[in-house]
C-alpha positions in Angstrom: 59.1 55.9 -175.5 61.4 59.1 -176.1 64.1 60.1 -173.7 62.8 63.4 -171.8 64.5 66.7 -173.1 66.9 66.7 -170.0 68.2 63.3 -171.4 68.8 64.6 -174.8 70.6 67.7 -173.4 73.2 65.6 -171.5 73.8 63.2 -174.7 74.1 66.2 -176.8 76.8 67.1 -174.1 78.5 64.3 -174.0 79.2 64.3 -177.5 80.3 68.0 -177.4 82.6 66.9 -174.8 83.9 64.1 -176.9 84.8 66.1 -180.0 86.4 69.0 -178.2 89.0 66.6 -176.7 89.8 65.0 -179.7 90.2 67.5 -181.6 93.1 68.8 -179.0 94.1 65.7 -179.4 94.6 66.3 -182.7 96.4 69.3 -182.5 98.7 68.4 -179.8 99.7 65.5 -182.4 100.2 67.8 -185.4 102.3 70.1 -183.1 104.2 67.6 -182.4 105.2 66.7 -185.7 105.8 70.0 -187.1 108.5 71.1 -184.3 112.1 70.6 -184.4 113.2 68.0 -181.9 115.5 71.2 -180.3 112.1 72.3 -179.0 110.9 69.3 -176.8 114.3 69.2 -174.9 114.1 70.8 -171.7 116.2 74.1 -171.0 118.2 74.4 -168.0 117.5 76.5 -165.2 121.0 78.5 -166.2 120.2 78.9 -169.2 116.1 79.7 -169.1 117.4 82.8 -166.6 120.5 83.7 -168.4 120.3 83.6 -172.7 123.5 83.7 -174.8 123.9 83.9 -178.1 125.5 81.2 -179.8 128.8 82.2 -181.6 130.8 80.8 -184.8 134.0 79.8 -185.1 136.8 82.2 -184.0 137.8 82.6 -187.4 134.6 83.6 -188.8 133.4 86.3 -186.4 133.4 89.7 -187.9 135.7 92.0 -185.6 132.8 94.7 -185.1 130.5 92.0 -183.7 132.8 92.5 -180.6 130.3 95.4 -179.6 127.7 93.3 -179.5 129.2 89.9 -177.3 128.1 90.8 -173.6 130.9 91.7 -171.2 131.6 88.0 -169.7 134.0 88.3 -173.1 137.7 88.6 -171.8 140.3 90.8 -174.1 143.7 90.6 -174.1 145.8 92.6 -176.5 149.4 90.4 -177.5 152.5 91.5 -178.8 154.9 88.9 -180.5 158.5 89.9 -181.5 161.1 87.5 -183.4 164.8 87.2 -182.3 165.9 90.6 -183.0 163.3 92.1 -181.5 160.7 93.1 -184.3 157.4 92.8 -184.3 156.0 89.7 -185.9 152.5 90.5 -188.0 152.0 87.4 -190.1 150.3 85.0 -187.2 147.1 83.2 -187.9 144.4 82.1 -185.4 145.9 78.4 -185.2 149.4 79.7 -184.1 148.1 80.7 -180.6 147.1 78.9 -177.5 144.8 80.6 -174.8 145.5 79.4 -171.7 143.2 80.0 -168.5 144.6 79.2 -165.2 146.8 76.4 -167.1 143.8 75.4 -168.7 143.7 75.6 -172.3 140.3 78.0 -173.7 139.0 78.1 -177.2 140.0 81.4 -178.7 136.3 83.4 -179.2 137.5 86.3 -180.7 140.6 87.0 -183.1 141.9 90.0 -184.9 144.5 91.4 -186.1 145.9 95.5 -186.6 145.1 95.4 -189.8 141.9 93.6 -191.7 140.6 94.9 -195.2 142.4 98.2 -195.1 141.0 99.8 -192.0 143.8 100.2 -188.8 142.9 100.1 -185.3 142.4 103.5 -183.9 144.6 104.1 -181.2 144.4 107.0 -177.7 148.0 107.5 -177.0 148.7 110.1 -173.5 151.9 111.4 -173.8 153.7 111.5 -170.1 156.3 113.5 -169.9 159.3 114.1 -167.3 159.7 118.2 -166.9 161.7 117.8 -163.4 165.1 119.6 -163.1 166.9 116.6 -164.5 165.5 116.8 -167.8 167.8 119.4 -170.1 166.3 122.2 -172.6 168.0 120.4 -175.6 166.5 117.1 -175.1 163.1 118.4 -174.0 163.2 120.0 -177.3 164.7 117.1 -179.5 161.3 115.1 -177.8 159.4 117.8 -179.0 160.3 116.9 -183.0 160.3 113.2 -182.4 156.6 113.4 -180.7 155.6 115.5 -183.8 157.2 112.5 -186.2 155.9 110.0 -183.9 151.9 111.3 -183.7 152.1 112.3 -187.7 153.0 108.9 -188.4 150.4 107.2 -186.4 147.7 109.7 -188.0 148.2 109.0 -191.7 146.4 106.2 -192.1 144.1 105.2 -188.8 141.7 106.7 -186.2 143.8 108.4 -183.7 144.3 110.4 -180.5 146.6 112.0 -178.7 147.1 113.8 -175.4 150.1 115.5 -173.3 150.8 115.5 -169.4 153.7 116.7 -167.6 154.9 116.1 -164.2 157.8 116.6 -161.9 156.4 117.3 -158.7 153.1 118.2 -160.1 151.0 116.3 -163.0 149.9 118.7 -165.5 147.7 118.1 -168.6 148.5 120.4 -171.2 146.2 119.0 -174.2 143.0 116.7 -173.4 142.6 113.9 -176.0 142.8 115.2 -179.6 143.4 114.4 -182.8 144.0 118.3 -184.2 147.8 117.9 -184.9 147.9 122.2 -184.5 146.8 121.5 -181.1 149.7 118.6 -180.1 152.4 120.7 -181.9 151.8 123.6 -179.4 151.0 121.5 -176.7 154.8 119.9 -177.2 156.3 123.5 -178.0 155.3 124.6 -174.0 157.5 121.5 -173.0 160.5 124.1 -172.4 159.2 126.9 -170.7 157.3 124.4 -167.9 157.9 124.2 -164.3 160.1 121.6 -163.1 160.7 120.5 -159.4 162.5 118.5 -157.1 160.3 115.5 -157.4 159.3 113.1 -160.4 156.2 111.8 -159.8 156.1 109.0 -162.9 153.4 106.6 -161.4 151.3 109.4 -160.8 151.6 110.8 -164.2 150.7 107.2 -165.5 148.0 106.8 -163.2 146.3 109.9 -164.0 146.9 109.4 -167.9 145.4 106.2 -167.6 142.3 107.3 -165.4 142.1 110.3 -168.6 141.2 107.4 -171.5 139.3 105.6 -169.6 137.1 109.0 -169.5 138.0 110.3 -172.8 138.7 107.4 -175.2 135.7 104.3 -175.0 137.0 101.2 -175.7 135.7 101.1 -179.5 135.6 103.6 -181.7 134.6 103.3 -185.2 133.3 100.1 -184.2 136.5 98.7 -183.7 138.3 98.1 -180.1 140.8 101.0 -179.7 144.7 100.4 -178.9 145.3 102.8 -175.4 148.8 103.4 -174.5 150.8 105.6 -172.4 154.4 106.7 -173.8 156.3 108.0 -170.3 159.7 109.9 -171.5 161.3 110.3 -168.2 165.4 109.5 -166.8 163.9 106.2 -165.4 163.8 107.3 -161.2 160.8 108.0 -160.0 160.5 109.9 -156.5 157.9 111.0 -154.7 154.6 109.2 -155.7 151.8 109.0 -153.8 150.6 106.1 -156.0 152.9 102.8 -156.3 154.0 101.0 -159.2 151.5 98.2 -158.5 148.6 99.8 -158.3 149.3 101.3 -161.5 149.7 98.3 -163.0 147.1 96.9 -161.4 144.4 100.0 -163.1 146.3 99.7 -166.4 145.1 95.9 -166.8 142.0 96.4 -165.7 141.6 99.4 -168.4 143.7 97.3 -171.0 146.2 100.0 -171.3 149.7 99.3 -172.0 152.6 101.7 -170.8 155.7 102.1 -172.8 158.4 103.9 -171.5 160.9 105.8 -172.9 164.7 106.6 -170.7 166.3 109.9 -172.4 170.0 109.7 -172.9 171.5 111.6 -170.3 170.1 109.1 -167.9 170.2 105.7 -169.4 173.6 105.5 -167.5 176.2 103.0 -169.1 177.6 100.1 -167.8 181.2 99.4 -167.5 181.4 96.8 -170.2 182.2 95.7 -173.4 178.4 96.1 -174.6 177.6 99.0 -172.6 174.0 97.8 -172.5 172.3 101.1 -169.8 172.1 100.2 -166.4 167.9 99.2 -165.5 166.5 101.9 -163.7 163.8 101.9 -160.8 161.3 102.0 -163.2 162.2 99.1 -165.3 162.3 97.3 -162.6 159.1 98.0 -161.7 157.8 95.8 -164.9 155.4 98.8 -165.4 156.3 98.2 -169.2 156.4 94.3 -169.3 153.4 93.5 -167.0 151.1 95.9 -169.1 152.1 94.8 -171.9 154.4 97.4 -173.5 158.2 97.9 -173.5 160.7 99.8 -172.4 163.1 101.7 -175.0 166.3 103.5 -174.6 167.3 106.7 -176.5 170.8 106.8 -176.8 171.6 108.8 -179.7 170.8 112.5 -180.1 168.2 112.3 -183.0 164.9 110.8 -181.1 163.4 110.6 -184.9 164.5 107.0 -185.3 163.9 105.6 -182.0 160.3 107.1 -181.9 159.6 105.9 -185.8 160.2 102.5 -184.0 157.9 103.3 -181.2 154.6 104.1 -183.3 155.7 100.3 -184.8 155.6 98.7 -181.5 152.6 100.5 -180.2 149.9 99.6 -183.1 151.6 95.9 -183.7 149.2 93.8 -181.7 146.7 91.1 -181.9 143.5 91.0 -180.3 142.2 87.9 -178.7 139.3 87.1 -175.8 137.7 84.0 -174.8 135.1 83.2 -172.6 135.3 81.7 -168.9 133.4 79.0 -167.8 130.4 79.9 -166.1 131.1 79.1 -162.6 133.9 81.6 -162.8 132.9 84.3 -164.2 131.0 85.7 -160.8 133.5 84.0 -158.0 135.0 87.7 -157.7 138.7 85.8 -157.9 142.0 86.4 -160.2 142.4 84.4 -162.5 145.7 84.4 -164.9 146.0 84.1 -168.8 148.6 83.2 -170.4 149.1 82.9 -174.1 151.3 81.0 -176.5 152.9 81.5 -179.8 154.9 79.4 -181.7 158.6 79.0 -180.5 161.6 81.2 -180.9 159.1 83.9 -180.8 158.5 86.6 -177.5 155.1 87.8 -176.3 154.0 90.2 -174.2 150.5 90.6 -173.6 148.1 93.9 -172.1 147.0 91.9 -168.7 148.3 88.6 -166.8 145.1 87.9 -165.8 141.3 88.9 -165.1 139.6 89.3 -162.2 135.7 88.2 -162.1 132.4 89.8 -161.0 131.4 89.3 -157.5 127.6 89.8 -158.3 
């Protein structure tokens, strides 16, 4: 006897049955073997919800790939001078240590001022102290050492430049530009400007500081931009309505670094055999040192010199960033950095510290 149709229909199926699972059977083994091991590992959670690119060593990453790291990337700009107080430009990666709330963080990001040629373009605001204490002669000495200063700092990068004033007021007489007509007659209203009882210096900083982070982005060119403030004041401020720390406080947060300038007539002279000048409120503030700038005394009567050193100072930085570990990088704390060079050598770097996300 035959098997009935139905029973030749369910064999037939069967078999069909039988072939489809081995042949994904098959397939599952040939997948198997043609995948890197990488892709049978299981992904974390973390990661799965949260992707990040894998980055070379410090030494190898290209300076413009800075624009494309996310934002958990932590900058800090450094400043190292030798014993007599010059900037040092010769350090390599290996001679700095990155330290995280005493703990020591691999170095992500490293670059120098200057790499193949190009300079760091730099947004420089101009403060300036117009209250009754300042004299006509010096306000216009200052206006031919600003000239030298800005002329020196444009011959051979990206910059920008732009002039406050303030005595009882804060004034901006020229917006971020980098038309030198514009600065030279921006500087050449320095005389005829109302003064005041009052020398609101933290305000000035404040607003100037508020101004680039409006006007200049940090990159330009695709390279990160050096901001600064130069204040040129007598050194006692009166009359703020913004204190000293919260300035400093905005300035690290913007990576700005405020370098200030005491005009002669005011950088009053100790009784002593050096006659080193007598601190004034505002260096003891630490506006310069916690923001990682400096504070300069002009105590001759040509400014040239003096500035000349300034535009040294002001574009002789390193760069360097690092990233947090991942549980700290959304606890909404401070945390401090502190960075190492080798000894006998002074640093001053842009920001003590960073404070985290929340969210």
């Amino acid at each position: 006897m035959f098997p009935s149709n139905g029973l030749l229909t369910a064999a037939h199926d069967d078999r069909l049955r039988w072939a489809l699972v081995s042949l994904f059977c098959l397939l599952l083994n040939i997948s198997a073997f043609i995948s890197p091991p990488c892709l049978a590992q299981t992904v974390p959670p973390q990661e799965q919800q949260r992707p990040r690119r894998a980055l070379p060593p410090a030494e190898q990453i290209d300076p413009d790939d800075v624009l494309r790291i996310d934002t958990d990337l932590v900058t800090v700009d450094v400043t190292v001078t030798d014993g007599a107080g010059l900037p040092v430009k010769d350090l390599r990666l290996e001679d700095f240590k990155l330290y995280e709330d005493n703990v020591e963080r691999p170095i992500a990001f490293y670059n120098v001022e200057k790499r193949s040629g190009q300079q760091r373009p730099v947004a420089i605001v101009f403060a300036l102290d117009v209250s009754g204490s300042m004299t006509v002669e010096e306000l216009e000495r200052l206006q031919s050492a600003m000239n030298i200063f800005s002329k020196k700092l444009a011959v051979d990068r990206s910059s920008l430049f732009a002039v406050m004033t303030f005595g009882m007021n804060v004034k901006a007489l020229q917006s971020l530009t980098s038309n030198q007509q514009k600065l030279e007659r921006a500087f050449a209203r320095l005389p005829s400007e109302p003064s005041g009882l009052s020398t609101h210096t933290y305000d000035a900083v404040d607003d100037a500081i508020r101004l680039l982070v409006r006007q200049a982005p940090r990159t330009r060119e695709r390279r990160l931009m050096k901001r600064a403030v130069v204040v040129v004041t007598d050194g006692f401020p009166v009359g703020d309505t913004v204190s000293a720390r919260t300035v400093i406080e905005r300035a690290n947060a913007a990576d700005v670094s405020v370098y200030t300038v005491t005009l002669p007539s005011f950088s009053r002279m100790l009784v002593s055999t050096e006659r080193q000048p007598l601190p004034t409120p505002l260096d003891v503030s630490g506006l310069a040192e916690k923001t990682g700038g400096t504070s300069v005394y002009a105590t001759e009567r040509d400014f040239g010199p003096l500035f000349r050193a300034l535009a040294e100072e002001v574009t002789s930085s390193y760069i360097l960033a690092f990233y947090p570990p991942e549980e700290k990088r959304r606890d909404g704390r401070l945390h401090t950095i502190r960075i190492e060079a080798p000894r006998g050598l002074t640093i001053r770097q842009s920001r003590p510290g960073y404070k985290s996300s929340d969210k």
